[in-house]
N, C-alpha and C positions, 0 to 999 in steps of 0.2 A: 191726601189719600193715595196718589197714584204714586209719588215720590214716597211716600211708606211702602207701597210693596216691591219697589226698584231696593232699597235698602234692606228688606227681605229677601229680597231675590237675591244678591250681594251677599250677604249675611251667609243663605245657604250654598253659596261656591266658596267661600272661604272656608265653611265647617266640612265642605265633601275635599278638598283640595287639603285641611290640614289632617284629616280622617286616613288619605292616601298618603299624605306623606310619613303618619308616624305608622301606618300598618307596613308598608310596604320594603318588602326584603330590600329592595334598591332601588332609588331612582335617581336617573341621570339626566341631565338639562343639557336640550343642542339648540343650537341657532338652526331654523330652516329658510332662510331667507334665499329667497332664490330658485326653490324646489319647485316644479310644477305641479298642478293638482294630480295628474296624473303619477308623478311620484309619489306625494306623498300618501298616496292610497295603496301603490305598493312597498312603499314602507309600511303603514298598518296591518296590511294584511303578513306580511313577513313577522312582526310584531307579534300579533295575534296568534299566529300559530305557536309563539313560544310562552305563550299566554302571556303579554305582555301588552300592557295599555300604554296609548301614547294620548294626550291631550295639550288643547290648546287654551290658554285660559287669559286675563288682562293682569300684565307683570303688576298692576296694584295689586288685585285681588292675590296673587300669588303670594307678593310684600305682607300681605298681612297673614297669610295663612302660615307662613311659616315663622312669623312670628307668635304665634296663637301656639305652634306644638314645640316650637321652639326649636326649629331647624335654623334659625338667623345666618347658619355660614354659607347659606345657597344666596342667601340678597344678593352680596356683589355680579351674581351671574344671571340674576333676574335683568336683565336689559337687552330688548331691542325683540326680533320676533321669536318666542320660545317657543319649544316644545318639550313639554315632560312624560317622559317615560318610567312605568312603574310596574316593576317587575316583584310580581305574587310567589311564582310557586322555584324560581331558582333566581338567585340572586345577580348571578352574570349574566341570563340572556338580553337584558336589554342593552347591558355595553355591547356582547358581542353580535348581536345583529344590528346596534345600530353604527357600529364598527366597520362591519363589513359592507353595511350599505352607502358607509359613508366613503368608503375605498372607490366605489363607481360615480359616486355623486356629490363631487367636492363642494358644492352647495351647501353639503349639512354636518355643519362643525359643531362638533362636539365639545362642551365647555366642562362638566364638571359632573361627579357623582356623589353620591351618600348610598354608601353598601355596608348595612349594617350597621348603624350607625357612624361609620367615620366617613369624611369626606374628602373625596380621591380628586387628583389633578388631570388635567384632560393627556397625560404621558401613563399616568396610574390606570386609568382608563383601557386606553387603549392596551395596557398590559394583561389587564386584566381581561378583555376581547377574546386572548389568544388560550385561555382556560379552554377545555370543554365543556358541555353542556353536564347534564346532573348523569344522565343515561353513561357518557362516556368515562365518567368523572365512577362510576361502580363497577362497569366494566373494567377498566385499568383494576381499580380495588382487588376486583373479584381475579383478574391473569395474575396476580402477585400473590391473593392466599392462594391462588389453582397450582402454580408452578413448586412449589417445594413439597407438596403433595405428590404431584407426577412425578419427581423428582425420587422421590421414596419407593413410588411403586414400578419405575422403572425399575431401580435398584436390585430391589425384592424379584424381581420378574427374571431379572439378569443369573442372579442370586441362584435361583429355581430352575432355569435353564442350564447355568452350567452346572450344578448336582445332576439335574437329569442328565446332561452327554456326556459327565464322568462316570455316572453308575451305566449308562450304555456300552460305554469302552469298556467299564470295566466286566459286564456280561461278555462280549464278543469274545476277549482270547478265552474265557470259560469254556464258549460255547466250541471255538476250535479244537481246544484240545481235547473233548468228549469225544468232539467227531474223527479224532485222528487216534 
């Protein structure tokens, strides 16, 4: 009985672990060995603000859940103590904060991702890092459709400006030679 609900219990971290892996826009595997607790809470909480989940789970249970959704090319990187991060609502923030956290704290190396379904090298990675986030990433968008607009209506402004100080000139000698 009690060995039946340890294999229930199992059963449902395989089904929530393979659940995140095929929902989730990306997720990247790092070794944290080393970290102190105190890191790695402000790792989560840096995490967290990019809505980003990070979990610790047994590289068996892991082994099987991604064989269940059918991620098999993370197993070789399932070894030794992980951490997976799984990024919901933008696809790059968990490389690039766990990028940048990993820049302070060479303790937590970073192995491998799946962004979107394909799976990146820990150099692709780290390239990947140097993207912006979703906000910066429409801002730029949005400076590139803004600028050939302003562009235009400088133009036009330019345009309206010099009519109006050639039709000025051209009132003034008018106006002098009335008055002379």
């Amino acid at each position: 009985m009690a060995n039946e609900k340890v294999l229930v219990a199992k059963q449902a971290v395989i089904d929530e672990i393979a659940d995140k892996l095929s929902n989730a826009q990306s997720v990247v595997v790092a070794e944290y060995r080393g970290l102190t607790v105190d890191e790695v809470t402000e790792l989560r909480r840096a995490l967290r603000a990019e809505n980003v989940e990070l979990k610790v789970y047994k590289n068996k249970l892991a082994l099987r859940a991604t064989e269940a959704c059918g991620k098999q090319e993370l197993d070789e990187f399932l070894t030794g103590p992980n951490a997976i991060a799984f990024g919901h609502d933008d696809a790059v923030a968990p490389a690039r904060v766990l990028a940048k956290f990993a820049k302070d704290h060479e303790a937590l190396v970073i192995k491998t991702a799946i962004v979107e379904g394909k799976l990146l090298s820990k150099e692709e990675v780290m390239e990947l890092s140097k993207l912006p986030n979703k906000e910066g990433m429409l801002s730029m968008l949005l400076a590139c459709l803004k600028a050939p607009v302003s562009k235009v209506a400088r133009a036009v402004k330019a345009v309206a400006d010099k009519e109006a100080d050639g039709s000025a000139e051209a009132a003034a000698p008018a106006e002098a030679e009335a008055a002379a």
